[in-house]
N, C-alpha and C positions, 0 to 999 in steps of 0.2 A: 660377418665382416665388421659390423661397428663393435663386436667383442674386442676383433682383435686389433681394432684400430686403436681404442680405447687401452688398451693393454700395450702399442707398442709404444703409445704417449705418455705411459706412467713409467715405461721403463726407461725412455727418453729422458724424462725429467727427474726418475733416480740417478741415470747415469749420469746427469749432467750434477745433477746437486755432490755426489759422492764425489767429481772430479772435480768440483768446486771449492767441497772442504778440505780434500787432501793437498790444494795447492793453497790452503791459508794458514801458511805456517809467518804469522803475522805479530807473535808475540802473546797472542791471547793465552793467559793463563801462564804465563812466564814467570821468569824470576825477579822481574820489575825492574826498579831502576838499574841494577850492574847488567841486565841484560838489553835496554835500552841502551845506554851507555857505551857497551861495547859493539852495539849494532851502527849507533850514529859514529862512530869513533871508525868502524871499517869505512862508511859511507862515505865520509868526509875524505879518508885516505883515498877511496877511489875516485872522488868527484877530484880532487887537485893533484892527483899520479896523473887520471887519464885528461884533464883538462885543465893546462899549469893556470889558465887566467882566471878561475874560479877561484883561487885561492887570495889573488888579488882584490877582486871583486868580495870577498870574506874577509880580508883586514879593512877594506873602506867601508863595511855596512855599518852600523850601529848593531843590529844583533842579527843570526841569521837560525833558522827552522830546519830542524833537518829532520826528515821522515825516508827514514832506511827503506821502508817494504809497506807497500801499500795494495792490497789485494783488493779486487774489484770482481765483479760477478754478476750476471745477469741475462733473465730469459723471460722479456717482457716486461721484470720486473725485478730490478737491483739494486744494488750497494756497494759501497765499497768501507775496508776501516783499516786503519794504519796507526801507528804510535813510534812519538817521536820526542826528539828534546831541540830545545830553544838555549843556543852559545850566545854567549857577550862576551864579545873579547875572547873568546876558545874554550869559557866554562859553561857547565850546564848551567842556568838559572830554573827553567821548571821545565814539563812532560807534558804532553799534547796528545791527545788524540786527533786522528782525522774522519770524518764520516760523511758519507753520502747516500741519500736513498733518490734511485730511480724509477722512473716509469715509461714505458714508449719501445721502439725498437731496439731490441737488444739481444743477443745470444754470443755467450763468450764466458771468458774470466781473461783477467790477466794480471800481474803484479809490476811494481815499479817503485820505483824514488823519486823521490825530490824536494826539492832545498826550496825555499821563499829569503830570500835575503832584504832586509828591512832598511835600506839605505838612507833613512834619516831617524834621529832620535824621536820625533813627532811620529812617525808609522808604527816605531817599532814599540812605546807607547801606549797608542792605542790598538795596537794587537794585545800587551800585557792586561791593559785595564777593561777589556770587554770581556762578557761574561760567555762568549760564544762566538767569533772572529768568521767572516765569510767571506773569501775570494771575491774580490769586487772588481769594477771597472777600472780601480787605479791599479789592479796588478799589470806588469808588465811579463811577458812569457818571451823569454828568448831560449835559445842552444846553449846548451854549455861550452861549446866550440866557439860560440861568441864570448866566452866569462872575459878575454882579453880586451876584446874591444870595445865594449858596452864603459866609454869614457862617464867623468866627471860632468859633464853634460845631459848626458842621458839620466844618469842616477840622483840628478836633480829635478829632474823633470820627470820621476819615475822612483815615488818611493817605496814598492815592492818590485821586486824581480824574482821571478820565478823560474827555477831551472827541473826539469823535467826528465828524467835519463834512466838508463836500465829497464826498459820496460820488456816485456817477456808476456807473450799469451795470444788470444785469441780474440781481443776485443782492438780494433783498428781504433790506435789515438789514446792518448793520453790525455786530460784535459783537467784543471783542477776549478772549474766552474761548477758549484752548488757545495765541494768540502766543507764544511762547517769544525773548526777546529777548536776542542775544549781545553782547558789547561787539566789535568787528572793528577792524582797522588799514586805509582806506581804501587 
């Protein structure tokens, strides 16, 4: 019996790692920036097709993040990694990566987007000039269903906003607390 216990746990955690990397189709090993590029470019289309105030919310930031696909995974012990590019004013300026490593209860994967929009020149700043950017207590996490009404107000008092959408998988929640974002050369 512990044979085959032993045995059903490795096939367990084969099947889980091989269903893991077949859904990290994430960019790794890509064609670099024109395939970022054309990744954030669909993203952006769908974040302001399917949620017109996002778009609003994207001409009043100072600069905004977008991370097309961010694939996450984890059984006791995960990660997740993503690549993305940083608009001003609607151009690229640099590429990003996103990274997480976990520890604690976990069994899943799942994939997702999402935007950081940097609503003052001072945020958006010191997200460019750190050598490694970490999701802190002044992000602010709303719907994108709210992009409309998250006022002049709010995004004063709130100079990250984080939109979170398209999520897909087996891991409940999307959360971008411990991401550690690097700037990279595709």
């Amino acid at each position: 019996m512990i044979i085959g216990t032993d045995l059903s746990r490795r096939g367990l955690l084969a099947g889980f790692g091989a269903l893991a990397l077949a859904g990290c189709n994430n960019g790794v090993g890509s064609n670099g920036a024109a395939e970022i590029d054309a990744r954030v470019d669909a993203t952006q289309a769908f974040l302001f097709d399917r949620y017109p105030g996002t778009q609003d919310l994207a001409n009043r930031a100072s600069g905004v993040l977008y991370m097309p696909l961010v694939t996450e995974a984890g059984f006791g012990i995960g990660g997740s990694f993503g690549r993305g590019a940083l608009r001003i004013q609607g151009v690229t300026v640099d590429y990003y990566s996103a990274t997480r490593a976990t520890i604690g209860f976990q069994i899943g994967a799942q994939q997702y987007a999402h935007a950081l929009f940097f609503m003052t020149p001072e945020a958006l700043e010191g997200f460019r000039r750190s050598s490694g950017w970490a999701v802190g207590a002044d992000v602010r996490y709303a719907t994108p269903e709210q992009g409309a009404s998250i006022g002049k107000d709010t995004t004063e008092l709130d100079p990250v906003i984080a939109l979170v959408f398209g999520q897909q998988g087996l891991i409940a929640g999307a959360t971008l607390g411990g991401i550690k974002y690097t700037r990279i050369i595709p």
